[in-house]
C-alpha positions as CSV (number, residue, x, y, z in Angstrom):
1,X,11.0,17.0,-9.3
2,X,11.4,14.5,-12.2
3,X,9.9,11.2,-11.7
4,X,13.2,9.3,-11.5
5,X,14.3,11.3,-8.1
6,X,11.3,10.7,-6.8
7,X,11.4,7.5,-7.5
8,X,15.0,6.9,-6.3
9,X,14.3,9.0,-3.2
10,X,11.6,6.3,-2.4
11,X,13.9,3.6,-2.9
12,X,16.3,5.2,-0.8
13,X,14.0,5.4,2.2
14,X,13.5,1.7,2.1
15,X,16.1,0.4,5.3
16,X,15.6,-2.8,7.4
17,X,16.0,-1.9,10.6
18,X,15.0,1.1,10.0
19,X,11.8,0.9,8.4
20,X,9.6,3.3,6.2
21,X,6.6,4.5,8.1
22,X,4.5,4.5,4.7
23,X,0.7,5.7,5.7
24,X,-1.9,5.2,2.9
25,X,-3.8,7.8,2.1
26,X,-7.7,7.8,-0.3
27,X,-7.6,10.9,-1.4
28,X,-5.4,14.1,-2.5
29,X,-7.1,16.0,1.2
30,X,-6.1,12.8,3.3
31,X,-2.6,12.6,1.1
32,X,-1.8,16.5,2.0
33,X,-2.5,16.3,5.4
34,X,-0.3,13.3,5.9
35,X,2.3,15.0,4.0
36,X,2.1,18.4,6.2
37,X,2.6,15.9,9.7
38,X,5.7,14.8,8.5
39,X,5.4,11.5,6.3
40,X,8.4,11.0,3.7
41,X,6.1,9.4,1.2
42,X,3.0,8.1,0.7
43,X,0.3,5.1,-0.5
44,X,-2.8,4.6,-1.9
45,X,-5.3,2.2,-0.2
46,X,-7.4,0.5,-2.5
47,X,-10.0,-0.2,-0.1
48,X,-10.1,3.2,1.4
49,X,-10.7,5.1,-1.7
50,X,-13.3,2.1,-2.6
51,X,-15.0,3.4,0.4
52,X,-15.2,7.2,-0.7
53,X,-17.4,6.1,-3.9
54,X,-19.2,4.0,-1.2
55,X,-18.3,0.9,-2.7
56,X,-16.1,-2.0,-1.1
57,X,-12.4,-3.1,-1.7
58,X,-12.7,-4.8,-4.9
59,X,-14.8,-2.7,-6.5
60,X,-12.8,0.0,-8.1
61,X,-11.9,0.0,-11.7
62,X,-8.9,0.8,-13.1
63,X,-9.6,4.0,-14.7
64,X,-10.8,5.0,-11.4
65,X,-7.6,3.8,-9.2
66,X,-5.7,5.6,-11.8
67,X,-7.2,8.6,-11.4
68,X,-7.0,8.1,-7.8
69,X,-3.5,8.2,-7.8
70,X,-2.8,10.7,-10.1
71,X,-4.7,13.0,-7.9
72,X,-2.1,12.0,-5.1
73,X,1.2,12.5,-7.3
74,X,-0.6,16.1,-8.2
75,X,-1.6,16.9,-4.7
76,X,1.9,16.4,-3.0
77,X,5.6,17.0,-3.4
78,X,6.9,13.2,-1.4
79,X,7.0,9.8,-3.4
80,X,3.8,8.3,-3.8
81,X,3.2,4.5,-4.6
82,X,-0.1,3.0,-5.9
83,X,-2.1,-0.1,-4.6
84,X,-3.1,-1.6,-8.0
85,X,-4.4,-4.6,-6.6
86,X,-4.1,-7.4,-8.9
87,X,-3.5,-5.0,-12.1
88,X,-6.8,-5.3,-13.1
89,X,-6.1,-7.4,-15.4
90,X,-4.6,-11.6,-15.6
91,X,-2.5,-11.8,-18.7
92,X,1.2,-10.7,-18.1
93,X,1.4,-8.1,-21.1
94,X,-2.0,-5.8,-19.2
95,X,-0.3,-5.6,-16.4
96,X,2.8,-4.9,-17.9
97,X,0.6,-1.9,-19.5
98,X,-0.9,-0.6,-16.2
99,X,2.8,-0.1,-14.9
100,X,3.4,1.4,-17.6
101,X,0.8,4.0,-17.4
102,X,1.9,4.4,-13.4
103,X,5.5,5.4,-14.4
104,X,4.2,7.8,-16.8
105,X,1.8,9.5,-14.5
106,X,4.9,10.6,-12.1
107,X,4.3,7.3,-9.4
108,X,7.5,6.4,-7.6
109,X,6.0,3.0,-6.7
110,X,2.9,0.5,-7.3
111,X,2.3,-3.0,-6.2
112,X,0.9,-5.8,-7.6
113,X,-0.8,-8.6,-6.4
114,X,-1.4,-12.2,-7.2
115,X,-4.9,-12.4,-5.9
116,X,-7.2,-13.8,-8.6
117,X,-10.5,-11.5,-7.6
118,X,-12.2,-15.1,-8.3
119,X,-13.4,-16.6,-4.7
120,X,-13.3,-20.0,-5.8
121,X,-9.5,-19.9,-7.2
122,X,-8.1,-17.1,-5.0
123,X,-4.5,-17.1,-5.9
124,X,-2.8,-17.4,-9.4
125,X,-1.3,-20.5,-10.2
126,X,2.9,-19.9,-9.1
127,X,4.3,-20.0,-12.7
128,X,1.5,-17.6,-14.1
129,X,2.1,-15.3,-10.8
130,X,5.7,-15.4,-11.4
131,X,5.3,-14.1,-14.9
132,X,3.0,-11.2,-14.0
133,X,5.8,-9.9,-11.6
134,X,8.7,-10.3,-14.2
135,X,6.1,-8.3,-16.9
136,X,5.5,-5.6,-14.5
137,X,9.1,-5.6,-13.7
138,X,9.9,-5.3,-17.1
139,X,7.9,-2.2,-18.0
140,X,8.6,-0.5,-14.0
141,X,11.7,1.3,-15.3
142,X,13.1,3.2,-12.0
143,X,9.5,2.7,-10.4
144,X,9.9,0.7,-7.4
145,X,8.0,-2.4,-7.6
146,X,6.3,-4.3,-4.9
147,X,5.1,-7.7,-5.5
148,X,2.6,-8.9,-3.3
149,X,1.9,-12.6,-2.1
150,X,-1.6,-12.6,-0.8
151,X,-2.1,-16.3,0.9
152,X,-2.5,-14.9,4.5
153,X,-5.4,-12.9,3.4
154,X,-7.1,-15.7,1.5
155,X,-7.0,-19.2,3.2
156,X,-3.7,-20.0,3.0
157,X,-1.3,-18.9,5.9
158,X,1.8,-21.1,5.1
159,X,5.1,-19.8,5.3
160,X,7.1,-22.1,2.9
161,X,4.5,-21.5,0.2
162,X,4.7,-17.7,0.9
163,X,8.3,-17.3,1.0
164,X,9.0,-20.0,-2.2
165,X,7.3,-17.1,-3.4
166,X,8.0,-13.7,-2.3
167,X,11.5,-15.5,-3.6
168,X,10.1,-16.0,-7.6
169,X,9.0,-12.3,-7.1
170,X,12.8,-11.3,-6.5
171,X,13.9,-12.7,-8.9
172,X,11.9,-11.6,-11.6
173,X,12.7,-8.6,-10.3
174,X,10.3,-6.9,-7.8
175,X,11.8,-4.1,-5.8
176,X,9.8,-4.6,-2.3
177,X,8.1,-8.1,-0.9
178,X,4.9,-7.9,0.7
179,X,3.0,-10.7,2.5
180,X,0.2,-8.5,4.0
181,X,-1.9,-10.7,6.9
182,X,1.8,-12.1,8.0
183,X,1.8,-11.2,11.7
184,X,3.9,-13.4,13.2
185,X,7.3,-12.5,14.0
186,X,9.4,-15.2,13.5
187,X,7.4,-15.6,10.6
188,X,8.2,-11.9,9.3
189,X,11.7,-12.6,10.9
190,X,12.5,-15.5,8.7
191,X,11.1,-13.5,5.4
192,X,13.6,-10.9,5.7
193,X,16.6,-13.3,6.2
194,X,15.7,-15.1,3.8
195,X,15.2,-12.8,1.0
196,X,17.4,-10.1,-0.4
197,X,14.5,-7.1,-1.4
198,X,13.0,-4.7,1.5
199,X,9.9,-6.2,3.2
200,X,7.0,-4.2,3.7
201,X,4.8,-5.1,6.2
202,X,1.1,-4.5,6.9
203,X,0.5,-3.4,10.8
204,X,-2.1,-5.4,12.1
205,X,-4.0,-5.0,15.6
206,X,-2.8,-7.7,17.8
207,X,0.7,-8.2,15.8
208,X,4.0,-6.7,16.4
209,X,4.5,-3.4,16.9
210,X,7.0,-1.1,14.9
211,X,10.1,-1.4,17.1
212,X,9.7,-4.9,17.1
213,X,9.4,-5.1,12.7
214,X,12.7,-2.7,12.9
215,X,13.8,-5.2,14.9
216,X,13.3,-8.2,12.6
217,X,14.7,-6.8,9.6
218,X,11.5,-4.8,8.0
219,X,12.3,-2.0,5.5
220,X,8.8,-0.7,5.6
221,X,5.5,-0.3,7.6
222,X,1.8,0.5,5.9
223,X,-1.6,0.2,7.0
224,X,-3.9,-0.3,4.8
225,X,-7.1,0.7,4.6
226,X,-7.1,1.7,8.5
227,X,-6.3,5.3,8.4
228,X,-9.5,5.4,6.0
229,X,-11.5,3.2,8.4
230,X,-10.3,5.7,11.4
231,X,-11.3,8.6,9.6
232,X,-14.9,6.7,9.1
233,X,-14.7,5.7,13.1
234,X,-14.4,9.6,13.5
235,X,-17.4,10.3,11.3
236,X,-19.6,7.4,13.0
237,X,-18.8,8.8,16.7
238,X,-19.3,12.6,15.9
239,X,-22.9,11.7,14.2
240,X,-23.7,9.4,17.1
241,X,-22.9,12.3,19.6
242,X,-24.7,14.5,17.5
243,X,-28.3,12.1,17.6
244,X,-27.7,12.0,21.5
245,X,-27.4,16.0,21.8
246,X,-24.0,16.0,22.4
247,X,-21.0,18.4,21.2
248,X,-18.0,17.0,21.6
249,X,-17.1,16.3,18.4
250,X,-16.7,20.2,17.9
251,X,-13.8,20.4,20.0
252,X,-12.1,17.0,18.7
253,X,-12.7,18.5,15.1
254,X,-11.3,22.1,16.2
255,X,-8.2,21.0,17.6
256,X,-7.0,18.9,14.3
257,X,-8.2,22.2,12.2
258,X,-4.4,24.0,12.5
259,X,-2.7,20.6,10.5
260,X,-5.7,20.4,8.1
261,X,-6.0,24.2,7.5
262,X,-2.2,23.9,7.2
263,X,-1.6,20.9,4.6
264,X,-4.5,23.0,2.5
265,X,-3.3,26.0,2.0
């Protein structure tokens, strides 16, 4: 399938109302087994795959989160879009070139940030932010483009600020908004009506659920890292069962083997 159907059939699953249930996968094993239970596309988490080289989120290169996902795009036949965090880069014109090199490595999607990486400045300036978006837009071709505003998870949870610029974003031409850390409704609520792009949001324990995101608008659903961290739960419980004596894990790992042998081959 070229990479302009894929891309296009990602697009296309992008409905408010009826939202996207877009799981994020760190690896090509995780990817495939998400793909055999039923997923339309996937994500990459950058945090989750930081974890697999034991490193936190953050920590990745960009050689590495490349490789990442073209691992994914190789491993599975549905859409799959890239967390590339900030672009690895400030200057408009590098992350116009790391788009680039997602389109050409079969992506149907990849977001971009405008966290700074730097604790004491967090967030790019809005002009500077705005021009990263409309470079990346620029070299996305039919790659869908997700521009993410990143105040909630930094300090700054002020809707006006956030929409003015989930707003700049659309305009220089990002194909999905994405205020992850957003989890109130009337919050989320007010972002979709006042925007004209799908809004992804990030479910987060505590906040709305996915009826009620369908419900306000939301074109599509991820989660992060927490698939990854679940995965890492599992692993933590099993060994702890297995210091005390106990078994249990055997069964809870034999009962998931059918999907896993499955999505394998």
């Amino acid at each position: 399938m070229s990479v302009e159907h894929l891309a296009e059939r990602f697009r296309a699953l992008h409905r408010p109302g009826s939202p996207l249930l877009l799981p994020n996968a760190w690896d090509a094993g995780s990817a495939k087994v998400l793909e055999e239970l039923g997923f339309a596309a996937v994500a990459t988490t950058s945090s989750g795959f930081a974890a697999t080289l034991g490193r936190r989120d953050g920590e990745v290169t960009r050689e590495e989160a490349l490789t990442n996902a073209a691992q994914l795009v190789h491993a599975v036949g549905v859409p799959v879009s890239a967390d590339l965090e900030n672009g690895y880069a400030d200057a408009p014109r590098d992350v116009a070139e790391i788009v680039t090199t997602a389109r050409e490595l079969g992506l149907a999607g990849c977001s971009i940030e405008d966290y700074t990486g730097r604790d004491d400045d967090p967030i790019y300036d809005a002009g500077l932010a705005r021009e990263r978006i409309e470079a990346a837009a620029g070299a996305a071709g039919s790659l869908v483009l997700t521009a993410r505003c990143e105040n909630y998870l930094h300090g700054r949870p002020d809707l006006r600020a956030t929409l003015a610029r989930l707003q700049a974003y659309q305009e220089a031409g990002a194909g999905v908004l994405y205020a992850p850390g957003m989890r109130e409704l009337d919050d989320i609520r007010t972002v979709c009506a006042e925007t004209d792009r799908p809004v992804n949001v990030l479910l987060v324990r505590g906040g709305p659920t996915p009826a009620a995101l369908a419900e306000a608008g939301v074109a599509r659903i991820s989660v992060g890292g927490t698939f990854a961290w679940t995965a890492l739960a599992g692993l933590v419980e099993a060994a702890r069962e297995l210091l005390d004596g106990g078994t249990a894990f055997l069964d809870r790992a034999g009962a998931a083997r059918p999907v896993i042998d499955a999505a394998l081959g």
